[in-house]
Structure formats: structure tokens, C-alpha cells
C-alpha positions, 0 to 999 in steps of 0.5 A, spaced: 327 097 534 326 097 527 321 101 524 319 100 516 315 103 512 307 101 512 303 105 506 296 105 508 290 107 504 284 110 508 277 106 505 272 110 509 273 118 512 272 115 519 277 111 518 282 111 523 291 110 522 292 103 526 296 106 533 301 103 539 298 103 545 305 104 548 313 107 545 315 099 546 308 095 544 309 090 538 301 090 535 299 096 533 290 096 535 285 097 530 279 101 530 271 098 528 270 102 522 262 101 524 257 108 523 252 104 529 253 099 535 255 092 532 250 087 537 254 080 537 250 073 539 253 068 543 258 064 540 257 068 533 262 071 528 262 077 525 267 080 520 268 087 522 272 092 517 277 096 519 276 102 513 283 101 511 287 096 506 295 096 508 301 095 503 306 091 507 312 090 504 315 083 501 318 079 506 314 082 512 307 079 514 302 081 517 299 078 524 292 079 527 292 078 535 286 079 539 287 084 544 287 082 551 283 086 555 277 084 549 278 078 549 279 078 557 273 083 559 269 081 554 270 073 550 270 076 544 277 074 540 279 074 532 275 066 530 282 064 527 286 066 533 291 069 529 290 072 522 295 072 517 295 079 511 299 076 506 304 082 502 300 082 496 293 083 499 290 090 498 283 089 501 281 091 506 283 089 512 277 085 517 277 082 523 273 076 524 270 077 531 267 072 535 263 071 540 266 066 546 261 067 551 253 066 553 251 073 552 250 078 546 257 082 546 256 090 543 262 093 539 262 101 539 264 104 532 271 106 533 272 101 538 279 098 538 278 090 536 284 087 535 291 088 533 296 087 528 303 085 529 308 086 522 313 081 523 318 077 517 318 070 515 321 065 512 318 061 506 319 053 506 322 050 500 319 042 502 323 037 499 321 030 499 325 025 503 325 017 505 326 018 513 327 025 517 333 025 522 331 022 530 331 026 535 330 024 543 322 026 542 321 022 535 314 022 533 311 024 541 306 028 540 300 032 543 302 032 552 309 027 550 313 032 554 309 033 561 305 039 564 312 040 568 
């Protein structure tokens, strides 16, 4: 596994260094940089800062994910399922937590609340054309391949 170096900036001295949960863990956690528990009502969003702002080198991209046992135990998930950090923000990095059950969910200052995974990319150069190459799917689109 590669290792690339990600500056960090530290916001808030109660911040706390994203961490991996496991020596093979592809997301790093990030921690709820709240001074008080955050109450989220059901069904709502909140932004929640993380007190930190990231460097992340060019052709790299950073991916905010849900963490599967908050989203799992408690309903709550990034709204946008995955959040995109382009390289060239420097704001601080935000988690927009939203609340998909019924009941208010609380989160706990330093609670870890999602993820982020580092991952290159690669940029499109669109180029217009009359017609795309077939293929056997063509144009079948949402349920044209079957369930099984």
C-alpha cells in the first residue's frame, strides 16, 4: 500500500488527526469537533466541522463515506452519500450529517462521524461526437441487466 503525505492544518486545539481504524483500513475517521452534544431531528441535516482543513496533493481526491456502524446503528449518513474535497480546498473539512430515521439522534463531541478515503482520479477531456460506439447493453439503462 502507498503512503502519500497529507498536510493538515489543525482549526481548533481540540481538534483531533483524522485516524485508521485498522493498519489495512482504507478511510481514515473523522472526529466531531463540537464543545456540546449535537441533537439531530429527524430526517434533518447538519453540517458538523471536523477542526481541521487538508492540503491534499494534486491528482488525488478526497472521498467522505459514511461509517458503517453510524449509519448502520444509528441512521445517521453524509446527505450527499459521498463528499467530494477537491485538491485545491482548504476550508475546513464538513460533514453534512443527516438524520434518516424517525427519532432525534445525538452526536458526542469527538465522536467519529464519517470517513475519508484519498484515492487518485482521473480528469475527462469531453469531446463531441455524432454517435458513440454500440455495445450489447446500448442505451438499457436503470434494471436492464436483471437482479440475478
Amino acid at each position: 500500500m502507498k503512503k502519500e503525505m497529507i498536510n493538515i492544518k489543525l482549526l481548533d486545539e481540540k481538534a483531533i488527526i483524522p485516524t485508521y481504524g485498522s493498519e489495512e483500513a482504507a478511510g481514515a475517521d473523522l472526529y466531531a469537533n463540537i464543545d456540546n452534544v449535537l441533537t439531530i431531528k429527524p430526517h434533518e441535516t447538519v453540517l458538523v466541522k471536523t477542526g481541521i482543513s487538508l492540503e491534499i496533493p494534486n491528482g488525488l481526491v478526497g472521498l467522505i463515506y459514511a461509517r458503517s456502524g453510524l449509519a448502520s446503528k444509528k441512521g445517521l449518513a453524509p446527505a450527499n452519500k459521498v463528499g467530494v474535497i477537491d485538491s485545491d480546498y482548504r476550508g475546513e473539512i464538513m460533514v453534512a450529517l443527516h438524520n434518516h430515521t424517525n427519532e432525534e439522534k445525538a452526536i458526542e463531541p469527538n465522536e467519529r462521524i464519517a470517513q475519508i478515503v484519498f484515492t487518485p482520479y482521473v480528469k475527462g477531456a469531453f469531446n463531441i461526437v455524432d454517435n458513440l460506439n454500440n455495445t450489447i447493453r446500448g442505451n438499457g439503462g436503470f434494471g436492464s441487466t436483471g437482479t440475478k
